[in-house]
N, C-alpha and C positions, 0 to 999 in steps of 0.2 A: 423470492426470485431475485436475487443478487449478486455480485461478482465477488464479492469480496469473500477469503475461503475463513471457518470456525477456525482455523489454525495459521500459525507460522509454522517454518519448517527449518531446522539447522542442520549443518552436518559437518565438515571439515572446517578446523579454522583456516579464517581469511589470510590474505597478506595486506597490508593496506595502501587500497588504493582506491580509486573511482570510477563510475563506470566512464563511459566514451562521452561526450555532448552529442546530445540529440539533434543533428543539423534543423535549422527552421524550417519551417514547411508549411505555408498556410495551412490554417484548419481549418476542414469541412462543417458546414454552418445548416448544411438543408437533412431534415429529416429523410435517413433512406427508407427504402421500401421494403429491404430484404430484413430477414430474421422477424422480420413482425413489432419491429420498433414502435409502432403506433401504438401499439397495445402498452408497452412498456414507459412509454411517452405523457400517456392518459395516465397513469399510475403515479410520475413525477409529479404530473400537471396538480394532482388531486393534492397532493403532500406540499407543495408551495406555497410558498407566503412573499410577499412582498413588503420594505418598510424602509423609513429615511431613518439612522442613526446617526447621531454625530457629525453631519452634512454629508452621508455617503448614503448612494442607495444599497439595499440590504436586499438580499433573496436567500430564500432558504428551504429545502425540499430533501425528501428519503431518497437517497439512489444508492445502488453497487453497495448495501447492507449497512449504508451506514447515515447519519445527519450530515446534510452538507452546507457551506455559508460562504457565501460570497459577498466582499463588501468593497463595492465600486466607485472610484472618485470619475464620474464625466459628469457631461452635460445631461439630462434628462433625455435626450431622443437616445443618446450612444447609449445609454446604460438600458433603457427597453427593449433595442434592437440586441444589445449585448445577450440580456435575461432570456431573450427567443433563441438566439442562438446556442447559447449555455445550453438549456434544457433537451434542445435537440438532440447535442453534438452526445451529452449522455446518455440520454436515451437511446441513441445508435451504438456508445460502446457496449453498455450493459448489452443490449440485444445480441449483439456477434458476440459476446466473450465472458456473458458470465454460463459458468458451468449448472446453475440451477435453472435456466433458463432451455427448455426443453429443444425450439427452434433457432440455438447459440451457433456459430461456427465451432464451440471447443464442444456441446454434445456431440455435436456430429463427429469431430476426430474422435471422443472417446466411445461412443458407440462402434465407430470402425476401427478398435482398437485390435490387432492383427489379421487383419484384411488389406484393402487397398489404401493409397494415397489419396490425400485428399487436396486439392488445388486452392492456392491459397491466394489473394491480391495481395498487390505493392503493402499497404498497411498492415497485414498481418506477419507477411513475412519480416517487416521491421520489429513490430513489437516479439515473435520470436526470437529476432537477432536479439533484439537488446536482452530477454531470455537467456539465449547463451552466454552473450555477454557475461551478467550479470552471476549466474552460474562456474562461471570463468574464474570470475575478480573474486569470490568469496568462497571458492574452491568447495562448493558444491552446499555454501549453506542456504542459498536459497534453489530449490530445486522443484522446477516446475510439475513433476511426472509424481509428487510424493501425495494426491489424493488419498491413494489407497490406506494410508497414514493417518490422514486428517480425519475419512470416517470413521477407524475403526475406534480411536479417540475420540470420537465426538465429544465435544463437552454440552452439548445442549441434552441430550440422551438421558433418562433416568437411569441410574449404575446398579446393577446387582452383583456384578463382580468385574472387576480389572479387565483387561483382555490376556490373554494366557500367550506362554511364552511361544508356543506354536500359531498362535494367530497374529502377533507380531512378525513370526520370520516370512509367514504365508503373505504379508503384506509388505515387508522389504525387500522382498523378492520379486514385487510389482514396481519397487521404484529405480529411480535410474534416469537422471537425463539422456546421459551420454548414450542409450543405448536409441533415445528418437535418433528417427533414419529423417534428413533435411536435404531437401534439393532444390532447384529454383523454382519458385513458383508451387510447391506445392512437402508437404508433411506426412510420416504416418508414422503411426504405435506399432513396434513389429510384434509384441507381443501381447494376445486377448486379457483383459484385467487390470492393464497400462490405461494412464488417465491424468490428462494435463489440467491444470488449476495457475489461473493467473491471479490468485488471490493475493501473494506475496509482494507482486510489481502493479497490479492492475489500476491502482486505487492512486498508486504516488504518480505513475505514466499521467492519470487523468487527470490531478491537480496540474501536474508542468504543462497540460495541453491547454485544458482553462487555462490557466495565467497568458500563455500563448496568443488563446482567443482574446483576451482581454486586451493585450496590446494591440493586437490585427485588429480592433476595431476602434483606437482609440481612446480607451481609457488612459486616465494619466497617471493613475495609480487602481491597485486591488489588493485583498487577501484572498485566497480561494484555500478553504479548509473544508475537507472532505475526512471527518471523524480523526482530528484531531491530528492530520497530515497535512500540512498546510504548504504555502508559497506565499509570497509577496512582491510587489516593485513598488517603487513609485512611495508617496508620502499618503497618511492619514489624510481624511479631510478636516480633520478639527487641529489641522498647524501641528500638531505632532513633530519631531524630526523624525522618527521611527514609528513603525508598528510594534506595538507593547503585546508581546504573547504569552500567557498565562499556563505553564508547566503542572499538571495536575499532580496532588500527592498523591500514589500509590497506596500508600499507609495512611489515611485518610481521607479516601477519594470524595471529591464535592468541591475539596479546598486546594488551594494551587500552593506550593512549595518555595515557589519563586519565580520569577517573568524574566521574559528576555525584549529586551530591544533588537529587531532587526530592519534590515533593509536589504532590497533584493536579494533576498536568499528564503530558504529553506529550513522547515522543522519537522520533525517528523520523532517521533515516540512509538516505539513497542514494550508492552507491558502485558503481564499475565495476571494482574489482579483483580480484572475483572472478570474476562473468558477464562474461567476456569470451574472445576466441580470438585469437591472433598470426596473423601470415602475411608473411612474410621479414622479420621483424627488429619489425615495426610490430605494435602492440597495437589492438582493437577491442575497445571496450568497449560495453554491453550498453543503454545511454541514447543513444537517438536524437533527430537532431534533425532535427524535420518539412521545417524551412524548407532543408535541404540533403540531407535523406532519408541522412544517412550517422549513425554514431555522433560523441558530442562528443568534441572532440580539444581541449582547453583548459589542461590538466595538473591538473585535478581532478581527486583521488584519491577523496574522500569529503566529503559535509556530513552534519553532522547540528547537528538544531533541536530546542529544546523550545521546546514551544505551551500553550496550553488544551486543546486536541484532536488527538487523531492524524491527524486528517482534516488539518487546517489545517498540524503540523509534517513531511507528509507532503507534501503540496502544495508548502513554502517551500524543503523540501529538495531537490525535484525542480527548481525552476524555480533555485535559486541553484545547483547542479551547473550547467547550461548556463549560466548570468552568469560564472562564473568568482569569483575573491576580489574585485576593485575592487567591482563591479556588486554580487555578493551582499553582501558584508557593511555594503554602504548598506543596501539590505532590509531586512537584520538589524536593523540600527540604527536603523531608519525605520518598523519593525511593531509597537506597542506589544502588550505583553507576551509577545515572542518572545527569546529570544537561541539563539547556535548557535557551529558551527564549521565552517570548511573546509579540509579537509587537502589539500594539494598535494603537487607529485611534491617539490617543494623547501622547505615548510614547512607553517608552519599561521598563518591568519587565524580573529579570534574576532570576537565581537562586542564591545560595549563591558562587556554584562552576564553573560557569558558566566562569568567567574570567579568571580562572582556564589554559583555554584550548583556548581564545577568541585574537587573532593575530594582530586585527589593528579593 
């Protein structure tokens, strides 16, 4: 029961740019009652750990399908009432918004997938905008509606044979942003077998909110990394100038390739060497691409980007994984105040600012 979707999903190359800024908005701190978050809360609660590193306090628990780690510079009361809030504040999103979650807000649109509308609050209607948005800026590679996609790929699935070219078009025939009908206050699928997955943005939205929370209550620095999508402000507690972030090899995963130094800002990494399954000799990896309904086969191993926002280096790294190194690292080069990297089966491409910020 998770938010985060077994897939990426690409499709039209991008132009480069960013999404909007998320205006501030305090964030809600009290466990809701609706979707059955309690249940989802006690599941956090169990997978939690608590601990001092390096003079920071540390928490760490399974949500939204992935490890997640917080490491907060306060006072000892701020960082307790911090850690309550934290767990809540996900526990409430997983409950409304992940798709495996039977009692979610998105089962319910896709269950009422060409039937009626379904009435939506202030918050959800945002994070569909930013949906659109996002949709918008990357000219359709991240696309919310491409479920139909991600199961018929499963990569968790044992394989007896590929999926045939007929059960690919039967499935790209289901997707389609453009085609949700949006109006204020309320959403619907107009056609049965349509099915929205916040898998793509879900996960980076929630990192930018913790960091959010973490300021709204006074921390004076944090990292908040949620499976290796992370954020930061503020300074280390062990005198640090930076947060030292450790970029994983793809081509020898366990081991890190190189680190970066940052400060308030954003990292984020999509890669297919892990989510993925073989089938005679040939690899499938876990980033699909709409416009061919298969996964990308490009010899990208990994990108990762820092941004201003998780939302934004989450976004650049998804859409420059399907560009390949030529195409991405124009992006790169062309996004003002982004840089990154793109590791391939046979090297690695950076951007021009990338060493900039790059530790060892």
């Amino acid at each position: 029961m998770v938010l985060s979707s077994s897939h990426k999903v690409v499709a039209d190359a991008p132009k480069p740019s960013g999404p909007p800024a998320a205006p501030a908005r305090p964030v809600p701190v009290e466990l809701s009652d609706r979707y059955n978050a309690a249940a989802i809360l006690k599941r956090i609660q169990e997978s939690a750990s608590v601990s001092q590193k390096d003079g920071a306090h540390e928490l760490t628990f399974r949500a939204l399908g992935t490890g997640c780690r917080i490491s907060i510079v306060a006072q000892p009361a701020v960082a307790t009432a911090l850690r309550t809030a934290v767990l809540n504040w996900v526990a409430n999103f997983e409950a409304k918004y992940s798709r495996f979650w039977p009692e979610s807000l998105i089962s319910h649109i896709n269950r009422s997938a060409g039937g009626d509308w379904i009435p939506l609050d202030a918050e959800a209607e945002r994070l569909f905008h930013l949906c659109n948005e996002l949709h918008f800026l990357t000219r359709g590679i991240l696309d919310p509606t491409a479920l139909p996609l991600i199961q018929l790929w499963n990569w968790k699935e044992p394989r007896v044979a590929l999926p045939t070219d007929a059960e690919i078009a039967a499935a790209q025939a289901k997707v389609g942003w453009r085609k949700v009908q949006r109006a204020p206050g309320k959403i619907r699928l107009p056609e049965t077998g349509m099915s929205v997955d916040l898998g793509g943005v879900g996960k980076e939205y929630a990192v930018d909110q913790i960091s959010q929370l973490a300021r709204q209550f006074g921390a004076t620095g944090a990292l908040v990394d949620f499976g290796a999508d992370l954020r930061v402000f503020g300074l280390p507690a062990d005198g640090r100038p930076a947060w030292h972030i450790g970029l994983e090899d793809p081509r020898n995963p366990g081991s890190c390739w190189t680190g970066l130094a940052v400060r308030d800002a954003a990292v984020a990494t999509s890669g297919d060497y892990i989510r993925r399954f073989e089938r005679e000799g040939v690899r499938y990896g876990h980033i699909l691409d709409v416009r061919t309904g298969r996964p990308v086969a490009n010899g990208v191993r990994a990108v990762s980007v820092m941004a201003p926002s998780c939302t934004q280096a989450g976004m650049l790294s998804t859409a420059i994984f399907v560009l390949g190194p030529e195409e991405g690292v124009r992006m790169l080069d062309s996004t003002i105040g982004v840089s990154g990297a793109i590791v391939t089966e046979s090297g690695t491409v950076t951007s021009r600012t990338f060493f900039n910020h790059a530790t060892s």
